[in-house]
C-alpha positions as CSV (number, residue, x, y, z in Angstrom):
1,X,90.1,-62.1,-196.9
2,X,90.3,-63.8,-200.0
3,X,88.2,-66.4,-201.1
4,X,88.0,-68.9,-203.7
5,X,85.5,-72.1,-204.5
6,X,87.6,-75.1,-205.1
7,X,85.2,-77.7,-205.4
8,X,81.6,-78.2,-204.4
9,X,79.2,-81.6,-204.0
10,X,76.2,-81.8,-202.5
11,X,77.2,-82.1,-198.7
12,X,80.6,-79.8,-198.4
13,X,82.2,-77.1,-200.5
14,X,86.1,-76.6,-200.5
15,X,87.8,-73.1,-200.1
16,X,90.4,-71.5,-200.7
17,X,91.1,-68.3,-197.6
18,X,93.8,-65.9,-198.7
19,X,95.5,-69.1,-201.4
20,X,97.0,-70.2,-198.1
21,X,94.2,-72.1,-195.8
22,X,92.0,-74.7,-197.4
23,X,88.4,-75.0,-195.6
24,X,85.9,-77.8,-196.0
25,X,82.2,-76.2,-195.4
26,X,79.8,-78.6,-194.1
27,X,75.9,-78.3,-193.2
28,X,75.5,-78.4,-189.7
29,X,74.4,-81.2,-188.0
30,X,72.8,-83.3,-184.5
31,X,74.0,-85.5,-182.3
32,X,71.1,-87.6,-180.3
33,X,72.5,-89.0,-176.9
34,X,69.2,-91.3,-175.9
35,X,69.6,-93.8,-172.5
36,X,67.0,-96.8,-171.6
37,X,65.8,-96.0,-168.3
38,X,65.4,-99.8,-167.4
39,X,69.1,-100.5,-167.3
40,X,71.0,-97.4,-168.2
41,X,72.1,-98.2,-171.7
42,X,72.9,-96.3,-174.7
43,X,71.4,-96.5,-178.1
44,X,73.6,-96.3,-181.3
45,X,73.4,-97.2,-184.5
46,X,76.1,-99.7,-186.0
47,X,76.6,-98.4,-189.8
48,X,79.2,-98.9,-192.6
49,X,81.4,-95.7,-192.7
50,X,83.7,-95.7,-196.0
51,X,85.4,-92.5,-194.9
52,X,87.3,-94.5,-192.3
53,X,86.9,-98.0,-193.9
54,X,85.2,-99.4,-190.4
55,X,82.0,-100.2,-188.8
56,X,81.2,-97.6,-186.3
57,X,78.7,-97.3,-183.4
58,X,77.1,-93.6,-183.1
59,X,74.6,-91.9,-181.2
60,X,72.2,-91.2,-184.1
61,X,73.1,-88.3,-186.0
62,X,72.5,-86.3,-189.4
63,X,72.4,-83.1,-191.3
64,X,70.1,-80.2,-190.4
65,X,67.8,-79.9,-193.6
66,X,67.7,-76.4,-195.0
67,X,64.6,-74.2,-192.8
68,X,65.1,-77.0,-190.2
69,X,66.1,-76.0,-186.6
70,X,68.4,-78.1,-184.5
71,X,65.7,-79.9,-182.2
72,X,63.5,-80.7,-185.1
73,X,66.4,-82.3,-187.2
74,X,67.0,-84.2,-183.9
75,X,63.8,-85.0,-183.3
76,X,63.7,-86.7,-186.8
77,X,66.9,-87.8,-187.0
78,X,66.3,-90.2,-183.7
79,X,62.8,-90.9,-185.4
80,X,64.3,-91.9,-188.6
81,X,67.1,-94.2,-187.2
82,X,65.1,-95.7,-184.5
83,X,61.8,-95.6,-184.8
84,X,61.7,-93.8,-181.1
85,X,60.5,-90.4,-179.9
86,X,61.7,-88.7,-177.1
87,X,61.8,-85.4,-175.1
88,X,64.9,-83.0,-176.3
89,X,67.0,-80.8,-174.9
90,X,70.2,-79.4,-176.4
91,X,73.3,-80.7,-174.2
92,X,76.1,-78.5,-176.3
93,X,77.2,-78.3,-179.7
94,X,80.9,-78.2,-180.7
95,X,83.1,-77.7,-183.8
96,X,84.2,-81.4,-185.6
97,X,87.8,-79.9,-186.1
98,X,87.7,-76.3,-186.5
99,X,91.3,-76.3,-188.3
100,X,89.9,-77.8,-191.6
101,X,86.3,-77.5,-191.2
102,X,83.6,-75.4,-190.3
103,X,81.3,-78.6,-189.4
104,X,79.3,-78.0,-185.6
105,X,77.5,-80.2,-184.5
106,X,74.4,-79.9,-182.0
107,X,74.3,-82.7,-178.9
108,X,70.8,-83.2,-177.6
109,X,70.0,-85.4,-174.8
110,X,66.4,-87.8,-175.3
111,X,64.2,-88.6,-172.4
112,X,60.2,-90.3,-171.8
113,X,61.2,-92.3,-175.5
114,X,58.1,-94.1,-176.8
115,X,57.9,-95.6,-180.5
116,X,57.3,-94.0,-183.1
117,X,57.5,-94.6,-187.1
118,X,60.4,-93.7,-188.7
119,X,62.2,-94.3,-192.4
120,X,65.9,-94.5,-192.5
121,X,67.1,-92.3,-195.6
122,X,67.4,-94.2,-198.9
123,X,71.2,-96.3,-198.9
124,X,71.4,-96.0,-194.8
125,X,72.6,-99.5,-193.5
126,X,71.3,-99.5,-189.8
127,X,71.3,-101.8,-186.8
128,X,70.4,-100.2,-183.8
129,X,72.4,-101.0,-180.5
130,X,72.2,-100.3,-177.1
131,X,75.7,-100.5,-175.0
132,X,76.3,-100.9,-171.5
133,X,77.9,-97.2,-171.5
134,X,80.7,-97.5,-169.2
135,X,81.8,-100.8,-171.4
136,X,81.0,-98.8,-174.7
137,X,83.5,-96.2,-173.5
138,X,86.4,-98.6,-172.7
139,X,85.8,-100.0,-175.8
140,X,86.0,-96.4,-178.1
141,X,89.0,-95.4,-175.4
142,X,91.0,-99.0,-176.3
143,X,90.5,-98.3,-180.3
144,X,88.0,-101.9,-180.2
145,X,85.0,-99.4,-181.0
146,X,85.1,-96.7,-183.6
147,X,82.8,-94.0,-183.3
148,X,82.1,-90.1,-183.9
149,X,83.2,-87.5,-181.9
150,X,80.1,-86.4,-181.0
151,X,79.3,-90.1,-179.3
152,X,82.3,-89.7,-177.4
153,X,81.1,-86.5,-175.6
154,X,77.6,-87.5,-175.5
155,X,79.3,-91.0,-173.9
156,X,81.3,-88.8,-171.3
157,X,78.6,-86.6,-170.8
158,X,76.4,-89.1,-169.5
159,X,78.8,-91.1,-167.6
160,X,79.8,-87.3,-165.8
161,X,76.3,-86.9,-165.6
162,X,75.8,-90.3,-163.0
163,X,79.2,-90.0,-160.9
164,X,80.9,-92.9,-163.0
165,X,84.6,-92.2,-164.3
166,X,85.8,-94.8,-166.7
């Protein structure tokens, strides 16, 4: 197979396979699908996104760092955007859109959060959230909500997870 470097920045590089396919490489990345035990809601961050010119709500997410594993990128990741710590265990991990890019993401699950000090990376614009679950779902279903698809199957996951279909 052929390859060729069309254009590289500092998060993706575009190829060229065979001067036919096009490929966007990304770093890989986390997912972090925390739950309040009080009352059952889910924490997101609300955050400008200029890529789709909206405001989204995601579970909090982010690259894995070069010599950083997938729970300890999660594990800071959820500290960073936060300021909670949790228990993590690795849910699944999925492919973005495996047609134009290589991009997989890891879904953890958090449980027993407590505070802890975190700093949001430099330029981050952050509110944290937490959403009734079932009404965050009807909301990303009806298009009123937009969001990643990792927060979608961390959203479904958790809603399969308690008996509950939207």
């Amino acid at each position: 197979m052929k390859r060729e470097s069309i254009w590289r920045g500092s998060i993706i590089e575009v190829e060229r396979l065979d001067d036919f396919y096009e490929v966007v490489r990304h770093a890989p990345a986390v997912s972090v699908l925390a739950v309040r035990p009080s009352d059952g809601r889910v924490l997101g961050v609300r955050q400008p996104r200029p890529a789709v010119a909206a405001d989204t709500w995601e579970l909090p997410a982010g690259l894995i760092d070069p010599g950083e594993t997938p729970l300890e990128a999660a594990a800071r990741e959820l500290r960073e955007e936060t300021d909670l710590c949790g228990d993590l265990r690795e849910i699944t991990r999925m492919y973005v859109s495996p047609g134009f890019t290589d991009e997989l993401v890891h879904l953890f699950e958090a449980h027993d959060l407590r505070p802890c000090r975190g700093t949001p990376d430099p330029g981050e614009e952050l509110t944290v959230a937490w959403l009734d679950p079932l009404e965050a779902w009807r909301a990303v279903a009806s298009g009123r909500l937009a969001t990643s698809a990792a927060t979608v199957v961390g959203l479904r996951h958790h809603l399969a997870e308690r008996g509950i279909r939207p």
